[in-house]
N, C-alpha and C positions, 0 to 999 in steps of 0.2 A: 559539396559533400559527397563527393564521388570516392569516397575508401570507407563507403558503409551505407550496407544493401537496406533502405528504410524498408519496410515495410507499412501497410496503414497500421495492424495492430500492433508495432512496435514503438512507433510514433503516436499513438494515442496514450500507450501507457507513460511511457516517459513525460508528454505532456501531459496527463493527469496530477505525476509526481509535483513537478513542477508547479502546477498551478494549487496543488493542497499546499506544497511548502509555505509559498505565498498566502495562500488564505491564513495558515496554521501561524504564520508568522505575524499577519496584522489582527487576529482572533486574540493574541497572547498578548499585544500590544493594548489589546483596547480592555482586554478581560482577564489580564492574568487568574492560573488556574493553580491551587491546589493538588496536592496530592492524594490520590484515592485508593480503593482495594477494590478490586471488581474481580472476574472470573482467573486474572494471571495471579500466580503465584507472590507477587512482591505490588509494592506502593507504587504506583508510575504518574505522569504527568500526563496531559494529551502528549506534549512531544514523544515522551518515550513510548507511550503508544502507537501513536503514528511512525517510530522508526521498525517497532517488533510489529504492525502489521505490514509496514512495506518490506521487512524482510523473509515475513513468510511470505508474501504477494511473491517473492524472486524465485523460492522457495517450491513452490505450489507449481510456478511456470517452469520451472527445470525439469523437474518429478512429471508434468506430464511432456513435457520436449523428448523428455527421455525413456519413458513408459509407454507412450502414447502413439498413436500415429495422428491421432483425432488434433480436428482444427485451433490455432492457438485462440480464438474466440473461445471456447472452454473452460480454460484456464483462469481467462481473463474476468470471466464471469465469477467463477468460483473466488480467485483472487479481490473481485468486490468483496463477495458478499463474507469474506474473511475481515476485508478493512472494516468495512462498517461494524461486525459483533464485536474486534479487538476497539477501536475504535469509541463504540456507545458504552459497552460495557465489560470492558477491559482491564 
């Protein structure tokens, strides 16, 4: 994997992704879920939740790559605590 400079927080994020996909995929398997109305403006599922918080998660990490000087731990943190509000109540 030598044509892509890992990082540790680069690599935790993406395995994080990875590993919700999987959970989010055997969660739907064992509990299919409903659709609901929480804080976003439309009806979503978990899935569609978990795509619109990982895309603001990309979102959140650009805006401070590119505003910021400050360490990408930051982001990372803030990008949690976005998944989990879209996420619980979403």
């Amino acid at each position: 994997m030598n044509w892509m400079a890992w990082t540790l927080p680069s690599a935790l994020f993406f395995i994080t992704i990875a590993c919700m996909l999987v959970a989010m995929t055997v969660f739907e398997v064992l509990r299919p879920c409903v659709e609901r109305k929480g804080f976003l403006p439309i009806r979503t599922t978990r899935g569609d939740r978990l795509f619109i918080g990982l895309l603001g998660s990309a979102y959140i990490h650009l805006l401070f790559i590119g505003m910021t000087d400050l360490p990408i731990w930051y982001p990372f943190g803030v990008a949690i605590v976005w998944l989990i509000a879209v996420l619980r109540w979403g």
